[in-house]
Structure formats: structure tokens, C-alpha cells
PADRENVO-503985 format. One record per residue (C-alpha): residue in one letter; x, y, z. Coordinates in steps of 0.001 Angstrom, whole numbers, padded with zeros to 6 digits, always signed. Example, Ala and Ser with C-alpha at 12.3 -4.5 7.8 and 13.67 -1.06 7.14 Angstrom:
<pts>
A+012300-004500+007800S+013670-001060+007140
</pts>
This chain:
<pts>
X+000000+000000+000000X+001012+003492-001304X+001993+005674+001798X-000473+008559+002926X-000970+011069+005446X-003587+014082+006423X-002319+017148+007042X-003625+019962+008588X-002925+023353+007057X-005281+026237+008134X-008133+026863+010431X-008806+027438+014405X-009122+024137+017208X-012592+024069+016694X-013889+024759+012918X-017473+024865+011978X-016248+023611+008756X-014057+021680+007010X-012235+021535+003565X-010113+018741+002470X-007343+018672-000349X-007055+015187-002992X-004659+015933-005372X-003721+013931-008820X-001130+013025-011095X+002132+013771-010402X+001090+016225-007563X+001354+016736-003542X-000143+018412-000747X+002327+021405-001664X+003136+021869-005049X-000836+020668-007034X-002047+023472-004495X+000773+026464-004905X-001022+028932-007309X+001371+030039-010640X+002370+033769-010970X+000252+034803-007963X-000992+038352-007165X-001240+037104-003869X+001116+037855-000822X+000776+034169+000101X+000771+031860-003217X-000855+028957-001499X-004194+029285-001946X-005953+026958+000551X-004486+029241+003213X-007268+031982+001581X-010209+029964+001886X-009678+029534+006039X-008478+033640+005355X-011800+034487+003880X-013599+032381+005557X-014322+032501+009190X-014148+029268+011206X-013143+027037+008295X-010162+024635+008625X-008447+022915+005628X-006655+019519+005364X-004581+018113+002864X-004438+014394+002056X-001178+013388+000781X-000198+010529-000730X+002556+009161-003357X+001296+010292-006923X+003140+007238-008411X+000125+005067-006776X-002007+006479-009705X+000886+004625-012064X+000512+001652-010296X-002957+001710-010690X-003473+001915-013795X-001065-001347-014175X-003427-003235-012087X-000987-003305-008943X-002632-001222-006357X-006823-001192-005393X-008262+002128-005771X-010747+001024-002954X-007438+000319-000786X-006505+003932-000854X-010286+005353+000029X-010340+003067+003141X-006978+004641+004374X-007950+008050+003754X-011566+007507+005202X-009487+006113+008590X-007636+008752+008211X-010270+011853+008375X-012201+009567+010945X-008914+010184+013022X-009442+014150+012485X-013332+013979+013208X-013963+014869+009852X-017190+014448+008579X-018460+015547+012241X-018660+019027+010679X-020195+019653+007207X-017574+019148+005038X-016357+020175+001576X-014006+018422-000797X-011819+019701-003244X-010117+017558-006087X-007937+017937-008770X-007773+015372-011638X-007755+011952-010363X-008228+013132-007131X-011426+013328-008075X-011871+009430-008343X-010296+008809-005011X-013088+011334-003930X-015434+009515-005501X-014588+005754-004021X-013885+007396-000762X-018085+008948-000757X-018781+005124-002308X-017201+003115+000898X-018100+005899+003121X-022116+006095+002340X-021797+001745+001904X-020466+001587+005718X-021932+000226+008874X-018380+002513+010306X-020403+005199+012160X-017536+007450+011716X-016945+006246+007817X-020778+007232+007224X-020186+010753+008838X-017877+011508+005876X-020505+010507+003552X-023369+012589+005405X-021096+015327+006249X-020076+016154+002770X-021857+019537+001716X-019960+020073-001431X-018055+018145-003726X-015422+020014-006282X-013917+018435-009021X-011005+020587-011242X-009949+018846-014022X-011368+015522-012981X-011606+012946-016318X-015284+010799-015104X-015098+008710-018334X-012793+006344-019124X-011500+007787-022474X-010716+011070-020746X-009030+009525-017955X-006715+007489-020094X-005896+010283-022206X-004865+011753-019102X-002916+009352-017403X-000872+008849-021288X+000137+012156-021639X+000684+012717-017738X+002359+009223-017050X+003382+008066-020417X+003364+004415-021119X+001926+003309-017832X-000904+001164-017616X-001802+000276-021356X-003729-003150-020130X-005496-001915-017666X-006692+001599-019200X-008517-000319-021593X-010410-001921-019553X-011265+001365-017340X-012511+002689-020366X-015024+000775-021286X-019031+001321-020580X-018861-001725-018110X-015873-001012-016543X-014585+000731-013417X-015324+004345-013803X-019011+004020-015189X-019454+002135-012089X-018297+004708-010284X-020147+007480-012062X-022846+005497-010991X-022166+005151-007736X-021554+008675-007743X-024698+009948-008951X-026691+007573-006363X-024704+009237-003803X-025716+012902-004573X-029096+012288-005172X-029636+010020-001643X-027446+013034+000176X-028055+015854-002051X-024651+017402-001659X-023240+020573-004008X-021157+019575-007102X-019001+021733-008947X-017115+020839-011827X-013855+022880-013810X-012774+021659-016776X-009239+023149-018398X-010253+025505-021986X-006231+025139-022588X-004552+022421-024421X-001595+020345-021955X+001673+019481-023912X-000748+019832-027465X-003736+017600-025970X-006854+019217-024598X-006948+016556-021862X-010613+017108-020087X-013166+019121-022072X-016656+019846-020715X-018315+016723-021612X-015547+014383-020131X-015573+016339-016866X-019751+016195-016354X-020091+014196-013033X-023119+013255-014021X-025179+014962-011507X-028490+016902-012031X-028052+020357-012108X-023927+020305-012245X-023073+021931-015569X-019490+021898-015852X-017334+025172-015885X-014252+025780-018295X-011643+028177-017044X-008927+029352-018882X-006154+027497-017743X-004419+023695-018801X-005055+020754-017034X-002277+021458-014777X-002308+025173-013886X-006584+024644-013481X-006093+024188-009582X-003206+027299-008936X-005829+030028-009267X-002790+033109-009699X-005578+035365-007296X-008537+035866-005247X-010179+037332-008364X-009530+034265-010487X-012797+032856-011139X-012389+029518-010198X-011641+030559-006747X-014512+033111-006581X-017045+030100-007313X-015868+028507-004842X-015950+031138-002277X-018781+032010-003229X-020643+028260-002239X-018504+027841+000753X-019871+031100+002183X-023637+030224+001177X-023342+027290+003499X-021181+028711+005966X-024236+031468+006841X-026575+029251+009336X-023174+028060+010769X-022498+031407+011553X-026080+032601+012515X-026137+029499+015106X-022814+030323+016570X-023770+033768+017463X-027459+033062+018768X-025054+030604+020785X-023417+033615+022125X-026111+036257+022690X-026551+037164+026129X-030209+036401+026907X-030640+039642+028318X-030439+040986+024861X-032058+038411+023847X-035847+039606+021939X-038336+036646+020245X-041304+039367+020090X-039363+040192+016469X-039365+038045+013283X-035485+037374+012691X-034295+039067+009140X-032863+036184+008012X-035485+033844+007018X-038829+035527+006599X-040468+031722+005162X-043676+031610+007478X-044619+028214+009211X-046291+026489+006388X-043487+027048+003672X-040875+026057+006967X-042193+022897+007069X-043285+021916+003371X-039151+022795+002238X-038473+020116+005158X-041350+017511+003663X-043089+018040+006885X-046356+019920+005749X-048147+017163+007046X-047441+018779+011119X-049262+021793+009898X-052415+022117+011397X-051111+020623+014679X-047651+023571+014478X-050026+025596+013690X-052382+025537+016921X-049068+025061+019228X-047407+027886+017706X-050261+030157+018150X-051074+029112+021863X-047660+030025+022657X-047820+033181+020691X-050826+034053+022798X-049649+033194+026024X-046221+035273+025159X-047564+038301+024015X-050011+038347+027033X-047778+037198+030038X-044652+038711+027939X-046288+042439+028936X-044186+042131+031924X-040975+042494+032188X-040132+039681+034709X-042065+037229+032764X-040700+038303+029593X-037073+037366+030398X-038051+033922+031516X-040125+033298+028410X-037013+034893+026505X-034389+032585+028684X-036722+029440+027987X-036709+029829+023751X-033267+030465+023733X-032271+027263+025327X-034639+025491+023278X-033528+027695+020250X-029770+026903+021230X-030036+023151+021686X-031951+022530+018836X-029692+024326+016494X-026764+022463+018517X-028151+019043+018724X-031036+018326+016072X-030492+020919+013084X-026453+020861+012593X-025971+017545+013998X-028841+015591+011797X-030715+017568+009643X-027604+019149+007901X-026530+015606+008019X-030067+014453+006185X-030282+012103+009100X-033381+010181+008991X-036912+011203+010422X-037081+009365+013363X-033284+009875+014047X-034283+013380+013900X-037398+012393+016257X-034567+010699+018516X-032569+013661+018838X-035382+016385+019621X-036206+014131+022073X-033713+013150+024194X-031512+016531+023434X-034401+019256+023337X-037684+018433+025167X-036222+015835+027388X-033005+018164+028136X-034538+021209+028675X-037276+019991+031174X-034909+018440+033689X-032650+021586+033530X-035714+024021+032992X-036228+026412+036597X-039427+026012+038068X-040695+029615+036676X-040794+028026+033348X-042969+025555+033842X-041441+023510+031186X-043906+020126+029532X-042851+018228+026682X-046144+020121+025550X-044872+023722+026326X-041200+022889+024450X-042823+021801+021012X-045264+025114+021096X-042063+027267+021668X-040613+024731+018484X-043281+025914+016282X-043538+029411+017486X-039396+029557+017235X-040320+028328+013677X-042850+030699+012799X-040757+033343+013837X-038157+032410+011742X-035529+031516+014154X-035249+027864+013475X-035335+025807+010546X-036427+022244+009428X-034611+022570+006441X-031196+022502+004186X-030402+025680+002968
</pts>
């Protein structure tokens, strides 16, 4: 077995998100990532992605490009290398956070057998990765078999004739996998993004827009001017590869922020009389985005008992900051617990049952002071009422 390692590059002790590196042919953890006449200060651009983003830490898997060589002549398991590197994140309590992946070339297949073992494991930690994974980038990433020989020939000349052949037929390895692939993002429903080079690489134009479609509904492949090799060394932050990028990482970054600062609010500041800006859905279009339309009429009633009872009782002030103390801790552990920890995980509906349980309404009553008089009943009115007033979600963004 090829040697690898995971390296950590950028980010605080405790990220809200995580991005990790797969390189490809002939590259490493250093040089495939080091961007190429760079109007940058830094040239190594994963270190602007934990920059620009706040609370984002990036990891590099590394491993000996020559295992691609050896691959393709049949001496080394593909599947091998996605079990070490799945071991290997489990080790960093990746896939604990949502997670992003970023590939380059064949880095993109590892990617794709490492999501393929990952979502096909009874591992706990294993199917993390698999749920975890928000967003899936390939650059330059050959899906079909043609494509990928025509890469590994001109990359790695003379390696692998035998087995290439068989890789690119319609039966063999990689339409499996593109399979596999698309099963996986339509089960999960994960972002994919996909570059292809418009440049030719030593006279060839390696992977064109049609070999590097995933597959995937709505992915339409993106060319960038660039060659296969220089397509992942964006020279600056205004390349446009890296600004698409940026630009999904930050879209699903948001509710990680907005959780981590209602986390932080004082509750004497705290004010649930006012809709929150951020999501101004009402109750019934909360719940049929989550597939839950079906709790309507029952939300519906809780929500506006609670409403009721808040805006009379809430006239006072002493009342008001123990109605205001009791929805943020339900507010706070269901973001914590239920809504980052299984629903942005698309855990099932009755682990998502499980959770609000045992973590929410089960949580907050044995902790809850005597003033709040808090019933499994009370907690899921304050639910729908958090919901109606846009400060909770049921849903994915």
C-alpha cells in the first residue's frame, strides 16, 4: 500500500467547517495546491479559503502520486486507498462538521470511491464523511474512461496500457463509479461543482466539458482558462475559479455562523417578540421545504397558543425574560443538537425524532427552573412558534 498522510494546514481548534485537499497526477499536498504567478502575498491558496472564511479549517491528504501509475497497471486497489484516507479523516473527526471536498484530476476518483465506501459503511464514523459532505469540487477531474486514459498517457506516459482499456469501457470501473456517484448525490443531495481546463496540456486538450460532467443533475461543468495542470493554482482571489468557490462555501457557511452567534447572545439581549431578518419563510413554507407539511395544522395551533400566552404574560418584564431565557435554550439546543448535527446531516426522520427528544424536550425539562414551567407540551409550542418566527429551521439551505 502506497503511503499517505492528512495534514492539517489552516483553520482554528474548533472549525465549523471543514475543507479537504485530494490531489492527482504527479502532484502533492504542496506543489498541485501552490497557485502560478500569484498576485497574492501568500501563493498557497488553501491558506485563503480559512483567510476568507471565518471558522473554516483545511486539510490536505497526501499521498505518493506514483500510486495512480501503479494503478493503472493493475498493482494497487483504488478502494485500498479510500479506506486509508476515510481512517484517516475519521482520526481528524472529519465528517463531524459539514464538510467540503476539493479535487484535482484523479483526485477526483479517489473522492469519488472514498463517498462510495463511506455512504456503503456500517463505520459510524466512515458514514459521517458521507453525510457530512456539503460540497463536492472536481477541477480537471476525467469521469469517463477515455478522458481519464488520455490523461494518465500524456501525464504518465506508457503506464498502464492493459489496464486503461479496460477502465474505459461502458462496463468497466469508472461508469461504475459514475454510478455510484450519482446515487450518492441524489440520496445526500450534496453541491457539485465541476472545472474543466479551456487550454490544451503538452498539445492535448486533456478534459473538455463533456468528459468532466459528473453526471449529476443540475452540475453543468465550468471551463476556465487554464491547462489541465495550472486549473487548480488560481494566480488570485479574483480568479474565477476561486470566486465560485468562495462564493458556495460562504452560502453554506451562513446558518453556521447565525447558530454560533445566537449561541453567544446574552439572553438579556435576547428579543423573540421580532421576526429574525434572516429567514422571513412563514410556518407552512418552513415545514413543506423540510417535507413536513403534514405537522401543519397541529404547528399551527401550538405555535399560536404560545404566541398568545407570550404576548399576554410577555407584557411584563419579569415574565418576559423567563419566556425569553426558555426559547433560547430550546432555540440553542436545537440548532446544537437536532439541526447541525442531523438535519444538515439528512439524518433520517425518526433519528431526527430521537434527537429532539432526548436533546431538546427531554433536556430542557430536567434543567428548565421552576418559573418556566417547562412540559414536553410547552417545548414543542415554543418549536413551532421559534419556527414561525423564523428563528429555526427544518430545512437545508
Amino acid at each position: 500500500m502506497t503511503a499517505i498522510s492528512i495534514n492539517k494546514i489552516c483553520g482554528p481548534h474548533e472549525s465549523l467547517m471543514d475543507v479537504v485537499l485530494l490531489h492527482g497526477l504527479t502532484g502533492n499536498q504542496s506543489d498541485t495546491w501552490t497557485s502560478r504567478n500569484c498576485a497574492e502575498e501568500n501563493d498557497y491558496w488553501p491558506e485563503w479559503l480559512s483567510a476568507d472564511c471565518e471558522g473554516v479549517s483545511v486539510y490536505a491528504i497526501d499521498y505518493d502520486s506514483s500510486f495512480f501509475r501503479a494503478w493503472a497497471d493493475e498493482k494497487l486497489n483504488i478502494h485500498e486507498l479510500a479506506t486509508s484516507s476515510l481512517e484517516l479523516l475519521a482520526s481528524e473527526g472529519i465528517g463531524k462538521r459539514p464538510l467540503i471536498i476539493v479535487a484535482h484530476s484523479l483526485g477526483g476518483i479517489l473522492a469519488k470511491e472514498i463517498l462510495r465506501v463511506a455512504s456503503n459503511s456500517s463505520d459510524p464514523d466512515w458514514l459521517d464523511v458521507a453525510k457530512g459532505t456539503r460540497l463536492v469540487c472536481f477541477i480537471g477531474t476525467p469521469h469517463g474512461g477515455v478522458a481519464l486514459a488520455g490523461v494518465i498517457n500524456t501525464l504518465l506516459p506508457g503506464a498502464g496500457s492493459k489496464n486503461l482499456v479496460l477502465l474505459s469501457g461502458d462496463s468497466g470501473y469508472l461508469a461504475a463509479l459514475r454510478t455510484a456517484y450519482r446515487d450518492y448525490a441524489a440520496k445526500y443531495e450534496p453541491i457539485t461543482l465541476a472545472y474543466y481546463e479551456k487550454q490544451k496540456t503538452k498539445g492535448v486538450h486533456l478534459v473538455d466539458q463533456n468528459s468532466a460532467d459528473p453526471g449529476v443533475t443540475g452540475t453543468t461543468p465550468i471551463g476556465v482558462e487554464a491547462d489541465h495542470v495550472s486549473l487548480c493554482r488560481p494566480s488570485s482571489r479574483a480568479s474565477m475559479l476561486y470566486r465560485s468557490l468562495l462564493l458556495r462555501m460562504r452560502r453554506l457557511l451562513k446558518p453556521l455562523h447565525d447558530a454560533q452567534l445566537a449561541n453567544k447572545t446574552p439572553l438579556h439581549s435576547l428579543d423573540f417578540s421580532a421576526a429574525d431578518a434572516n429567514d422571513r419563510r412563514d410556518l407552512l413554507a418552513k415545514l413543506i421545504d423540510a417535507g413536513r407539511e403534514l405537522e401543519y395544522p397541529i404547528a399551527n395551533r401550538r405555535q399560536n397558543r404560545f404566541a398568545i400566552e407570550y404576548m399576554r404574560d410577555g407584557l411584563h418584564p419579569t415574565f418576559k425574560r423567563a419566556f425569553d431565557a426558555f426559547l433560547s435554550a430550546i432555540e440553542q439546543r436545537f440548532i446544537t443538537h437536532v439541526y447541525l448535527e442531523k438535519i444538515c446531516k439528512h439524518a433520517s426522520t425518526s433519528e431526527i425524532a430521537a434527537a429532539l427528544q432526548v436533546h431538546v424536550i427531554d433536556a430542557v425539562r430536567e434543567n428548565a427552573p421552576k418559573e418556566w414551567n417547562a412540559t414536553e407540551g410547552s417545548i414543542l409550542d415554543a418549536l413551532y412558534f421559534l419556527t414561525e418566527r423564523c428563528h429555526i429551521r427544518w430545512d437545508v439551505p
